[in-house]
C-alpha positions in Angstrom: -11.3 -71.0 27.8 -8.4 -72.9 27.2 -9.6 -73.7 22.9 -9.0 -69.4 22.8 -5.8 -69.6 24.4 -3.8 -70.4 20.8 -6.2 -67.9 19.4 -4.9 -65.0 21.3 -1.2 -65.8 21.6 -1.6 -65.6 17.3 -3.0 -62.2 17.9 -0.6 -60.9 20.0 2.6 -62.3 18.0 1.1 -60.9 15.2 0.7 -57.2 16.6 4.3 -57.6 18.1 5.5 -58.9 14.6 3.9 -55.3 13.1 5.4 -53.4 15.9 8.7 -54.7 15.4 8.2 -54.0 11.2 7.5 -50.4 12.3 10.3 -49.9 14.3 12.7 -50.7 12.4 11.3 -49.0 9.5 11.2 -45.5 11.1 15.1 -46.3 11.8 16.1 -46.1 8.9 14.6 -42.7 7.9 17.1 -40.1 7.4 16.7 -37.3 8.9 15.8 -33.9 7.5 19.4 -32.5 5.8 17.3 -29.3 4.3 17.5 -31.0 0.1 13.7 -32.0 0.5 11.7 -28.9 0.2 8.3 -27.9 -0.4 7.9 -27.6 -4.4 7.1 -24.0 -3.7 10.7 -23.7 -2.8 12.6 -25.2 -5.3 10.7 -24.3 -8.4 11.6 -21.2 -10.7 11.7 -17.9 -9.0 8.7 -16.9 -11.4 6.7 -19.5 -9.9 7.5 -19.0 -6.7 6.3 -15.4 -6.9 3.1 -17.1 -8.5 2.4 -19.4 -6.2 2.7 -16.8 -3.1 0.6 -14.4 -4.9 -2.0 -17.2 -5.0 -1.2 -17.4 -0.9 -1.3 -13.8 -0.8 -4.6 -14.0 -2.4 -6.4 -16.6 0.2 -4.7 -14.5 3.0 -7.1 -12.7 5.6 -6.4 -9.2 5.3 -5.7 -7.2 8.3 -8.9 -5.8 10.3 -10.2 -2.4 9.9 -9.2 -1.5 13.7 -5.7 -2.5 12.6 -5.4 0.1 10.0 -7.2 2.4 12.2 -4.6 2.6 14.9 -2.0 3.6 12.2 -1.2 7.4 12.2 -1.6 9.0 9.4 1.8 9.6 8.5 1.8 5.5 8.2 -0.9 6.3 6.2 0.4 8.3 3.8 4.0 6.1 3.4 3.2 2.4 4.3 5.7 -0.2 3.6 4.0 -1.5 0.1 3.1 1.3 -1.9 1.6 -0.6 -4.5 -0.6 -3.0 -4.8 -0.4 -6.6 -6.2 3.4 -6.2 -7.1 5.4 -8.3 -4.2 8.6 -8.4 -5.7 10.9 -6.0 -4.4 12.7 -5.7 -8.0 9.3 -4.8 -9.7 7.4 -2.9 -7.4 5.1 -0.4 -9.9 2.0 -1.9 -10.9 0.8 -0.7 -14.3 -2.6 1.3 -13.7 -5.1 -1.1 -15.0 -3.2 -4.1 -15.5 -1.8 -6.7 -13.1 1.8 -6.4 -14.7 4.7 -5.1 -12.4 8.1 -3.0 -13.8 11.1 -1.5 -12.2 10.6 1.9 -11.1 13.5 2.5 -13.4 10.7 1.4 -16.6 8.4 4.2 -16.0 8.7 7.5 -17.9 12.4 6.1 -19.6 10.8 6.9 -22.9 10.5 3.3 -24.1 7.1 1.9 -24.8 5.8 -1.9 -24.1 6.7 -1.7 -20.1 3.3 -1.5 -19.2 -0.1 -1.9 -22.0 -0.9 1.3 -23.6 2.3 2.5 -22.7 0.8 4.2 -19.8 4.0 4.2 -18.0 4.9 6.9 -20.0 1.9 9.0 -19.8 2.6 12.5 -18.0 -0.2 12.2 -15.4 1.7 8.1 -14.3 5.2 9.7 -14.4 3.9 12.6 -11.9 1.9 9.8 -9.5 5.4 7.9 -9.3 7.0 10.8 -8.0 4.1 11.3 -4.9 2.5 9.1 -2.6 0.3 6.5 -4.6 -3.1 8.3 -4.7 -5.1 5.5 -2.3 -2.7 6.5 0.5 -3.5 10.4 0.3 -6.9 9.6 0.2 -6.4 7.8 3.5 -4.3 10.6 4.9 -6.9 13.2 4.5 -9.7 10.9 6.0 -7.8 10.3 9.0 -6.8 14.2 9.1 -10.2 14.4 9.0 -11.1 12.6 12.0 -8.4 14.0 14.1 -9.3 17.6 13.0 -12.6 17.8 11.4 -13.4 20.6 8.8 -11.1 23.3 10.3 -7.8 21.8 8.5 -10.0 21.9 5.3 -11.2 25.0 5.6 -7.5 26.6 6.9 -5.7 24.2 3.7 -8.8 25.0 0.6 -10.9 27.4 2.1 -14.6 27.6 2.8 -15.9 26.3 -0.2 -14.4 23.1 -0.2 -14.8 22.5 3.6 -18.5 23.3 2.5 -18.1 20.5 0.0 -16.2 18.2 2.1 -19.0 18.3 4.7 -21.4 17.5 2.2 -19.8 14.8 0.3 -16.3 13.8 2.0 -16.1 10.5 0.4 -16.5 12.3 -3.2 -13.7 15.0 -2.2 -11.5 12.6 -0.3 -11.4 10.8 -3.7 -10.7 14.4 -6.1 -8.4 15.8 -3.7 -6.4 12.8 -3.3 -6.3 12.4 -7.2 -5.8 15.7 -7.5 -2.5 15.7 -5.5 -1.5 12.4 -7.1 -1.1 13.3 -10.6 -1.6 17.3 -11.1 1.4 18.6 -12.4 1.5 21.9 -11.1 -0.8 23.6 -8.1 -2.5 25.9 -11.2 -3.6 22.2 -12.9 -4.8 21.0 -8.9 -6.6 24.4 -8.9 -8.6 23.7 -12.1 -9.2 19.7 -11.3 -11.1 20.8 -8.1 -12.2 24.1 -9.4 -11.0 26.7 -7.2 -11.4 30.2 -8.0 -8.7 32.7 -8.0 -8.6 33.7 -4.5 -8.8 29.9 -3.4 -5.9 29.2 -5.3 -3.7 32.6 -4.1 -4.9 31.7 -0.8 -3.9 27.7 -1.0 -0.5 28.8 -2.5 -0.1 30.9 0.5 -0.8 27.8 3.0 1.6 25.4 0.8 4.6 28.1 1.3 3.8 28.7 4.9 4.3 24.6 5.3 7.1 24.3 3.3 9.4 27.5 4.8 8.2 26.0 8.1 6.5 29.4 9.5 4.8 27.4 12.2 3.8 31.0 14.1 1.8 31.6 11.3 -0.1 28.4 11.3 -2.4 27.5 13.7 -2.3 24.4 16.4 -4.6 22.2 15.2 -2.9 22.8 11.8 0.7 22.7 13.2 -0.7 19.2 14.5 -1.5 18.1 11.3 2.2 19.5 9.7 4.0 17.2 12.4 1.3 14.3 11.6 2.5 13.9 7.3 1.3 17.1 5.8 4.8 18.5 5.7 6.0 15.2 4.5 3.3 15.6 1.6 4.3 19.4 1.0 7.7 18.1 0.5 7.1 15.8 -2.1 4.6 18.0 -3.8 7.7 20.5 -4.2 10.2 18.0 -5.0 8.0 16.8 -8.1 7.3 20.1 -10.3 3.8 21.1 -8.0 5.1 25.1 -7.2 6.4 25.6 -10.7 4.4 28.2 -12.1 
């Protein structure tokens, strides 16, 4: 018992000797004065926005029952209307292509913005006047839920709503398109083949929304005004769709 004795008074001078070591290492540390940042933060602002896309890439995206408790006028304008593009200054994303412009780029009548020069292609100048196509899309599916075929059929007629009921993912998808990039309500007419009366008769509806007859339109429909279709009826007019 008393041979160990020297044995552990070594020990424990040794661990007080590395305690001591530590101490007066961690007292010299400076603090934190903000000039030592994460690479991330200090490198070019090109490869910042390259780095976060690759964070923006790993990053969960939000749950189906999060999107679902949007209304559908959040539908039709969220905060990012395009996708991929998360600087503020270049927020168009070129169809196809994972290059951003400046809104100011598209349809300025200079070619090599985007490849192909589809930035200046009638159909991409019309789509950047009106929400992005995706969000219409996800406007009339939620329209849809809240109101079933009886918007469809009041909006488009029977035919459609015939359609619709049949194959609403396939018409969700034309209409939306459809709204997105036809130039005038004569070109929306022949991109979801309406006949003649459909089209008088969609006009009609279009006109109503627009002068805000809401005693001529009926309450699930008025419903559906207050809910983004009046916002969309705005924009449609705004960007050339009631020319003739």
């Amino acid at each position: 018992m008393m041979k160990s004795m020297p044995s552990f008074l070594a020990i424990l001078i040794s661990l007080l000797a590395i305690l001591v070591k530590i101490d007066s290492t961690t007292a010299i540390v400076k603090p934190f004065d903000g000039t030592h940042r994460p690479r991330w933060l200090t490198d070019s602002h090109r490869n910042r926005i390259e780095l976060f896309k690759k964070w923006l890439g790993n990053k969960p995206i939000g749950s189906a029952s999060n999107e679902g408790s949007l209304s559908p006028y959040d539908l039709l304008h969220p905060v990012h209307q395009f996708k991929g593009c998360i600087d503020p200054s270049e927020p168009f994303q070129c169809p196809q292509s994972e290059r951003c412009i400046a809104l100011q780029f598209i349809c300025d009548g200079h070619s090599g913005d985007c490849p192909g020069n589809v930035d200046e292609n009638e159909e991409t100048c019309i789509a950047a006047k009106r929400p992005a196509k995706e969000n219409i899309e996800k406007f009339l599916q939620a329209e849809y839920e809240l109101h079933d075929l009886k918007l469809f059929t009041f909006l488009f007629g029977n035919k459609i709503s015939k359609s619709i009921e049949e194959n609403s993912p396939f018409w969700f998808d034309t209409l939306a398109s459809a709204f997105s990039v036809a130039k005038t309500i004569r070109n929306f007419a022949e991109k979801t083949h309406m006949s003649p009366e459909e089209l008088t008769h969609f006009q009609n509806v279009i006109q109503m929304i627009h002068d805000g007859r809401l005693e001529e339109i009926p309450i699930f429909a008025q419903e559906a005004v207050n809910q983004g279709l009046a916002s969309l009826v705005e924009k449609l007019y705004e960007s050339g769709f009631m020319d003739q």
